[in-house]
Structure formats: C-alpha cells, structure tokens
N, C-alpha and C positions, 0 to 999 in steps of 0.2 A: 958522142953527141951530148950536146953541155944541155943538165934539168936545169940549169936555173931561170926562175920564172921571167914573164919580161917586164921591167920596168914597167910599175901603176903610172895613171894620169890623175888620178884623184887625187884631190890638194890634200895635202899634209892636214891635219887637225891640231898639230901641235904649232903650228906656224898661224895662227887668227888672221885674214885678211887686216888691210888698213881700214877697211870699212868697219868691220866686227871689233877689231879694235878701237876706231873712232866713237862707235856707238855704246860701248861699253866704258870707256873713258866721259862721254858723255852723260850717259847714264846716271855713273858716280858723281859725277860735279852737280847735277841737278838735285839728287837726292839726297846730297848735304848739303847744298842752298835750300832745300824747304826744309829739310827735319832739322836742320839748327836755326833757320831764320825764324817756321812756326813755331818751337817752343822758346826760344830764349826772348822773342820780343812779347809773346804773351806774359812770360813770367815776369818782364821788368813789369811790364803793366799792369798786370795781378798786384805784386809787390806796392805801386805805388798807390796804386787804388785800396791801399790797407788790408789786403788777406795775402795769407801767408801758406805758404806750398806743403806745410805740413798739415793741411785739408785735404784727407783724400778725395773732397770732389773736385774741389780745384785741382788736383793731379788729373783725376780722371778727365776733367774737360779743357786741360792746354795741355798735357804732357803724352797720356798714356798710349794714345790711336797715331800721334802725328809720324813716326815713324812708320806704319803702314801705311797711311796715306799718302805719303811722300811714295813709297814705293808703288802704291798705285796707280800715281799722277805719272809719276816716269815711266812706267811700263805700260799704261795704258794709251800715253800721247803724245810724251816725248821720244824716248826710244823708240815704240812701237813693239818692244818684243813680247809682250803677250802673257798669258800665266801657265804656260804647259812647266816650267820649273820653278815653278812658286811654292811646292808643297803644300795645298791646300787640303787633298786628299785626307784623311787620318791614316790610312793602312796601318790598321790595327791588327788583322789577321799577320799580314807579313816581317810587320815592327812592334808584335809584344813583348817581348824582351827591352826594347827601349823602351817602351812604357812601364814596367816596371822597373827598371833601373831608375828612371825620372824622378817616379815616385816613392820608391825606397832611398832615395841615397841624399836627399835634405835632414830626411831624418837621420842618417850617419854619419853624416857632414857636421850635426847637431851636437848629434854625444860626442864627438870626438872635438869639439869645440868647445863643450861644457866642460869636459876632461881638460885639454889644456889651461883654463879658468880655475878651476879647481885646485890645480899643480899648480900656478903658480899668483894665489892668492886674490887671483879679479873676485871669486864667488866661495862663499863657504857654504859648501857643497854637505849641508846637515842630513839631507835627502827625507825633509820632511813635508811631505808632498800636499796640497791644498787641493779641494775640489778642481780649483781653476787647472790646474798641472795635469790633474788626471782627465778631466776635459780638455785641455791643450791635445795633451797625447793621443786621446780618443779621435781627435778628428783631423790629425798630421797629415793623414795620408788623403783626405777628402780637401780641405784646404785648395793644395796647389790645383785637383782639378776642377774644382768650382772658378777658381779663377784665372784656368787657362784663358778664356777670351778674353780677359784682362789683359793680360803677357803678350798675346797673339799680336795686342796693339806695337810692341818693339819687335818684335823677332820675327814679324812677315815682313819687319823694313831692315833689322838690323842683320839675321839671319837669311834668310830667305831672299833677299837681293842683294846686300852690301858683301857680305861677306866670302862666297864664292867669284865675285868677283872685282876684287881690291889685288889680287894677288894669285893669278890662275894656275893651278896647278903646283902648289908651294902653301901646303898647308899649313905650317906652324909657321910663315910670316905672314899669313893671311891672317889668322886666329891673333899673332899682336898686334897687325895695325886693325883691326877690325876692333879689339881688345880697348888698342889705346883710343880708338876715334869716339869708341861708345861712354868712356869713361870720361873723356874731354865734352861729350856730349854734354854732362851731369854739373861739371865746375858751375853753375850759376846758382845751383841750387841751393848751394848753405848761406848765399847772400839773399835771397829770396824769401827765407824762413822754414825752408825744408827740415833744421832740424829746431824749429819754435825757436824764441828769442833768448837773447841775453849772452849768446856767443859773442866773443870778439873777432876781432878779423883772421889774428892767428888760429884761431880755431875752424874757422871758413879755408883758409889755404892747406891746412894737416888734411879736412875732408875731400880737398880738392885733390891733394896728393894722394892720398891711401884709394880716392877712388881707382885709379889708374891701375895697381897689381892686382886690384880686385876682380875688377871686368876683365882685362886680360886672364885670369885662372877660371872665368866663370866662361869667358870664352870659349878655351880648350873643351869644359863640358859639355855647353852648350852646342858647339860645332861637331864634336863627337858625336852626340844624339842626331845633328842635324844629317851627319852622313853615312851612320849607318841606320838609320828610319828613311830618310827620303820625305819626312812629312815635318811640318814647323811645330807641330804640338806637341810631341816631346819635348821639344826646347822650351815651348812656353809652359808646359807643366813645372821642368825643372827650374825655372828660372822663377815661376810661383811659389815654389817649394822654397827657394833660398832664399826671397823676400819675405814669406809669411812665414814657414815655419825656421829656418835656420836664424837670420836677422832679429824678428820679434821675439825668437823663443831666448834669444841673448839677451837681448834686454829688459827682456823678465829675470834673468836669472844674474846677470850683472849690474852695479850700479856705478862704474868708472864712465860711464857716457858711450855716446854713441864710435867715438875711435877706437877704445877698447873693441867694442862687437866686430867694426871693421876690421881689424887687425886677427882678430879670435879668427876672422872668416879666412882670412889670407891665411893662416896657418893652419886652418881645418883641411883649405882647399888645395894645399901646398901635394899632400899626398895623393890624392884624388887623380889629382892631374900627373904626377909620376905614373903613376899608374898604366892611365890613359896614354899615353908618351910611349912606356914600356912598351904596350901591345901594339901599338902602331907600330913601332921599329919592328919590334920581333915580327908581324905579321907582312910588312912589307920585306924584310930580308927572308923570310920563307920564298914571298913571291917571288922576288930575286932569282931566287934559286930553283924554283921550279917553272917559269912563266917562261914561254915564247920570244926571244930577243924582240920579234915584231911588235910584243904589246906593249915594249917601251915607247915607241915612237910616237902616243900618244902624249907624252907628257907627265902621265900618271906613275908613273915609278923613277921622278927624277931625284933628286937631291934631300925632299922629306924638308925642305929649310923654305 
C-alpha cells in the first residue's frame, strides 16, 4: 500500500499569480515615477532658483522623505497592499544583534578607510588628534541613531518596498539592481550643487559613476540588515552611519576631494560585503543540506543569483 501523500491543491507560492505579479510590477513602475519625478524636478528647480543641494535643508525638503512617500502613495492606493511588510515595527527585543552591527560597523568601515588613506598617501596619518576628533569619536555611535528618521525617509521606499520586490526570490540580483536604481537615483546631484560649486562637468560624471559601485556595496549591507531584522531601522541606522560617520569622518581626514572619499568607501566596503556574501553561501549550503526537499519549492533556496 503506497504512503505517498496525495497531490496538494493549494497554489504554488513560488509560481505569483498573473494578478500578484501584475500588481507588483505595477507597483515598481509607479514608485519610480514618483520618487524620480518628485526629487529630480525639484532639484532642477531648487537649482535654478539659486540654492544649491549642498543645503541640508534643502535636502531635507526635496530629497530626503520622497522615497517613503512614494512608497506610501503606492501602497496605500495604488497597489492597495497595505503595510503588514513594511517593517515598521523596531523589533528591537528580536533584531539586537542587527542593531548593533548597524551601529558598530560605520565605525569600522571608518578605520579601515582611514587605513587605506594612510597606505597609500590620501592622508598623513600624524595621529595628532584635535578636540573635534575626540568629539567626532565620542558621538560615532549616537550620530547614525539620532538620525535614523532621517534615513528612514529612503529605506521605507528604497528598502522596505523596492527592493524585495524588483527581483523575488534572487537575492544578490535584487541587491544590484536595487543597488544600481538607487545610485542612478542620485546622478543629478553634482549638477545641482550637491558637492558646492566650481566643479567641472568632468568631475559631475566621475561622481555620477563612483556613485553606482557605491550603493550597490551599501546595498548588500543594507539588505543584509533588512532580512535578518525584519524591520527598516537598522538599515536606516547603518546607512546614517555611512553618510555621517564613515563619508564626513573622510573628509575631515582627506583633502583630495569628495572622489577620493567615494572611492576610500568602495574599498572599505569591498570586504564588508565579502564577508556578508561568505555567510550567505555557507549558511544557505548548510540549508541545502539539511532542509526538507519540500522547503525548496518555495523559491527560497534557488540559485542565490
């Protein structure tokens, strides 16, 4: 007498309806019509109205929330799907380990940035430290979470909607285009005044380029955080961390301009994300090897690409 069980009726999960996938394809298209049409047409128009994007208020009131609210608008009345995975939550209790990796690891991202610099002549690294330096350092780790709800304004739209679904179930091609769209996002900004004047155009295109491996490796962290927390505030801690303390603590300590720093950060971030990479494979080929053939059939243990 044959145990094999009989044949489920319940739909596949790895197969999305045409619906689910319409809606979700839809989704995406709406929420990069607003979060590229609301900040790029503000910026030309900031720009021509004479202030310049290297104002943090002027960041703050055309740039910094419009990717949330893009994610808002789509999920609250476009799509209609609602915020039960939006990560709003903190789960702090469940996700403290992501919060302190958040929080520790701009500042190592840091030294190991400044050490590259060092090595190979961007900064002469005398280690003669200023009040400002020992106050930098004293408040490294307060920094990024004062201004998580700063950050929260990209990565409840860039994280928290876009990027689990650009590419379902295919995590490391989701994290580059997710990577490359966010860093295409930014192209307008060294023509705008983002990094103050007197640049030439060549020096607007090198920015526009270096952004691209940048967000793509900050990606990888970012999304790391995002799926083992479950909540977007780690991400926006770490991604406060890399703009105030890793970015500004470089150009305190360099003075070859803002590509140099860029560049310091893609090779800070270079190992970082090996890293990150590493664990993922080893911990999904464990699963491999120990997991239920049935729990492939979700999708979650395909290809890792």
């Amino acid at each position: 007498m044959s145990t094999t069980p009989p044949p489920t009726t319940s739909p596949d999960r790895s197969r999305p309806t045409s619906t689910a996938t319409a809606t979700r394809l839809r989704g995406i298209r709406w929420f990069l019509a607003l979060t590229f049409g609301c900040s790029w047409i503000p910026w030309v128009l900031v720009r021509a109205a004479g202030y310049s994007l290297d104002d943090p208020a002027v960041q703050l009131l055309t740039a910094a929330f419009v990717p949330a609210l893009a994610a808002i608008v789509t999920r609250g009345w476009i799509t209609r799907e609602g915020f039960d995975d939006a990560g709003l939550r903190p789960r702090i209790r469940q996700s403290w380990p992501s919060y302190a990796i958040a929080l520790v690891l701009p500042g190592g991202v840091f030294v190991l940035a400044a050490a590259v610099a060092a090595a190979t002549g961007l900064w002469n690294a005398d280690l003669h430290l200023t009040r400002q330096d020992v106050l930098f350092a004293a408040v490294a780790l307060v920094i990024p979470v004062v201004a998580a709800p700063i950050f929260w304004g990209e990565e409840f739209g860039w994280t928290a909607y876009l990027r689990d679904r650009l590419v379902p179930g295919r995590p490391v091609a989701t994290t580059f285009a997710t990577g490359l769209i966010w860093g295409l996002w930014h192209w307008p900004l060294p023509w705008v005044g983002y990094f103050g004047g007197g640049g030439t155009a060549v020096d607007a295109i090198v920015a526009m380029l270096l952004w691209l491996p940048l967000s793509v490796l900050l990606e990888f962290v970012i999304g790391w955080l995002w799926a083992r927390s479950g909540s977007v505030w780690p991400s926006a801690i770490v991604h406060g961390g890399s703009n105030l303390v890793v970015a500004l603590g470089l150009e305190h300590l360099v003075d070859s301009g803002a590509h140099a720093v860029t560049l310091l950060m893609c090779v800070a971030y270079v190992p970082v994300v090996a890293c990150i990479v590493v664990a993922q494979w080893r911990g999904r080929a464990g699963a491999v090897r120990t997991a239920p053939a049935r729990e492939f059939a979700s999708g979650d243990g395909g290809d890792g690409t």
